[in-house]
Wavefront OBJ file of the C-alpha trace (Angstrom):
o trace
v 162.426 174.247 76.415
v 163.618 177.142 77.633
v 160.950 177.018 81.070
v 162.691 173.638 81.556
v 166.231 174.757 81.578
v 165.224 177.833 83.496
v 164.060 175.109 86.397
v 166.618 173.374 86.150
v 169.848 175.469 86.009
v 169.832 176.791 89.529
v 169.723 172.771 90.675
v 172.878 171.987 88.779
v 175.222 174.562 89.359
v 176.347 173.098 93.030
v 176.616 169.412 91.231
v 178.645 170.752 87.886
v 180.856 172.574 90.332
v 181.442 169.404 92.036
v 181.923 167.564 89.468
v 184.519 170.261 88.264
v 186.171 169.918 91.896
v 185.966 166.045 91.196
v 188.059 165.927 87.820
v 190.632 168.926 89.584
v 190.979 166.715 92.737
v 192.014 163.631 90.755
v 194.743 165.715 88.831
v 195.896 167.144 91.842
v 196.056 163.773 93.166
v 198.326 162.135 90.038
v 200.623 165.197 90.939
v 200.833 164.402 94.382
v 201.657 160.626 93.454
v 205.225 162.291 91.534
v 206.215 164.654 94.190
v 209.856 164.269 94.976
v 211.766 166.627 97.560
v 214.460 168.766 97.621
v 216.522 170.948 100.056
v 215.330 174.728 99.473
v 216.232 178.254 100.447
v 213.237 180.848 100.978
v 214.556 183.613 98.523
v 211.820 186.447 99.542
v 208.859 186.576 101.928
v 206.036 189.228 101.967
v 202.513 190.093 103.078
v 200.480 192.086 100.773
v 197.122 193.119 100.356
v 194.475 193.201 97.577
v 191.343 195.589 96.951
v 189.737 198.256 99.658
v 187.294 198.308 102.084
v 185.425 195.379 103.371
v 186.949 193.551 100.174
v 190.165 193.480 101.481
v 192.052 190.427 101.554
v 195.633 189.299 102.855
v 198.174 187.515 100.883
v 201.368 186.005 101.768
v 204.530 185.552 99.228
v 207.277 183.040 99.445
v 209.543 182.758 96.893
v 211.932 179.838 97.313
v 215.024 178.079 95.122
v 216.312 174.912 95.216
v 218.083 172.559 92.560
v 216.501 168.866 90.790
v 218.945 166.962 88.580
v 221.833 170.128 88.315
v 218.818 172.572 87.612
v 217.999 175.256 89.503
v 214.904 176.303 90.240
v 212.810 178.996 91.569
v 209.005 178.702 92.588
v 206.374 180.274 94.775
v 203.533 178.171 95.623
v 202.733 177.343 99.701
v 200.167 174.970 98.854
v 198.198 173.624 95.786
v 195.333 176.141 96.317
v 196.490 179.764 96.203
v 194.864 180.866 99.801
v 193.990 184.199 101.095
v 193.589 185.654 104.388
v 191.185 188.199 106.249
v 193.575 189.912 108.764
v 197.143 190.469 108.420
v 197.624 188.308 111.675
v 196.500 184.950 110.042
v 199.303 186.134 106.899
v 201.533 186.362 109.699
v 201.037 182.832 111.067
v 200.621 181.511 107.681
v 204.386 183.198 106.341
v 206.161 182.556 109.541
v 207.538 179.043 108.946
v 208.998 180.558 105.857
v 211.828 183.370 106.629
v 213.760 184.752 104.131
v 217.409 182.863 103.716
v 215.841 179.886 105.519
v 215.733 176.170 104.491
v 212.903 174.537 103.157
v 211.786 170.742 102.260
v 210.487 171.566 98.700
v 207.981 169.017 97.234
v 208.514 168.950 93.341
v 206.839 167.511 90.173
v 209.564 164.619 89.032
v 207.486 165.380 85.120
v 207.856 168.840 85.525
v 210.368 170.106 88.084
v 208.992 173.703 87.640
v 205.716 172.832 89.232
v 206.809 172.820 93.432
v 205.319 173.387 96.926
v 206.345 173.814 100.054
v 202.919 172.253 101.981
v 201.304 169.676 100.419
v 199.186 168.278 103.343
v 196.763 171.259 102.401
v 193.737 171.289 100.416
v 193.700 171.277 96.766
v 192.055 173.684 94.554
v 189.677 170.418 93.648
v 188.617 170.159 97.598
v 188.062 173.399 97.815
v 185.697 173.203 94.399
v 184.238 170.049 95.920
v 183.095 172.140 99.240
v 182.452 175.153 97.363
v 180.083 172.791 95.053
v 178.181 171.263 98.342
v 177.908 174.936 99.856
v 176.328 175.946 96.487
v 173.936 173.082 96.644
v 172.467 173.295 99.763
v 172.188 177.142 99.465
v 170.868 177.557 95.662
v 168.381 174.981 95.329
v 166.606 175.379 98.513
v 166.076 179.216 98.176
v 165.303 178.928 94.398
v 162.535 176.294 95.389
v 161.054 178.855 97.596
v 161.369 181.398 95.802
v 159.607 179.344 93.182
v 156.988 178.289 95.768
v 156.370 181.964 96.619
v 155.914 183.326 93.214
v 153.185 180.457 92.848
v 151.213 181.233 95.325
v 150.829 184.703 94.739
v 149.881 184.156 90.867
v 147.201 181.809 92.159
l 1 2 3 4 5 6 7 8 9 10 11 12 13 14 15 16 17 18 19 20 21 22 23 24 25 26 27 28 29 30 31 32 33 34 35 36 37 38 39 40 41 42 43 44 45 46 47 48 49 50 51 52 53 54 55 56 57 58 59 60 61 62 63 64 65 66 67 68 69 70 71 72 73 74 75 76 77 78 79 80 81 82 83 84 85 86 87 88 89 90 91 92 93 94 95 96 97 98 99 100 101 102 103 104 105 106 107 108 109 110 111 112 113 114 115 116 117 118 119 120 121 122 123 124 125 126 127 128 129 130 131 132 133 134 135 136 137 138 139 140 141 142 143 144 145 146 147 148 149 150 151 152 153 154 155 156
């Protein structure tokens, strides 16, 4: 049982991660259906960075309030899928349509008010899974099949 499982695990990791990105996508997509919008002011804008080295990775931060029903709010969230950046000039590009004290179209959740972007023509965390899940597919299988292959030939 456990020789089967061991042949067949590598195989189903791109698939389970698609179906993952599947099931993500289509709750993304019922929040999409709800967004409302809202005038917005861009409370704080920043660039950061996270880890050393080679692992290095660029972040931007936009904090932004605006008001639903009386309410005010306050969120942080560009896109859907929390996106990070290689060199501080991409950050740059990515944070520049967002100056601090400057107005923003804010897309909210009419269920939940709280939940609010600023872009959401981007990808989703659940298209990103979905790529990430094809990606893992046509890398994993193929080199555990050889790999497989190989260690066959030289028991034989």
């Amino acid at each position: 049982m456990i020789d089967r499982l061991k042949k067949f695990a590598p195989h189903s990791i791109g698939p389970l991660i698609i179906a993952i990105g599947i099931a993500v996508h289509a709750h993304e997509s019922g929040v999409r259906d709800r967004f409302a919008t809202a005038p917005g002011v861009v409370t704080h804008a920043e660039i950061y960075t996270q880890g050393s080295g080679p692992r290095t990775t660029v972040h931007v931060l936009v904090k932004y309030s605006y008001t639903v029903g009386g309410a005010a709010y306050e969120s942080h969230g560009i896109g859907m899928a929390r996106i990070f950046y290689k060199t501080r000039e991409e950050a740059e590009r990515a944070i520049a349509p967002y100056p601090t004290g400057g107005a923003v179209t804010v897309h909210y959740d009419t269920a939940d008010p709280r939940t609010a972007y600023l872009d959401v023509a981007g990808p989703g965390n659940g298209q990103l899974a979905i790529v990430l899940g094809v990606l893992v597919g046509l890398v994993i299988s193929p080199v555990t099949m050889l790999i497989r292959r190989r260690s066959r030939r030289e028991t034989a």
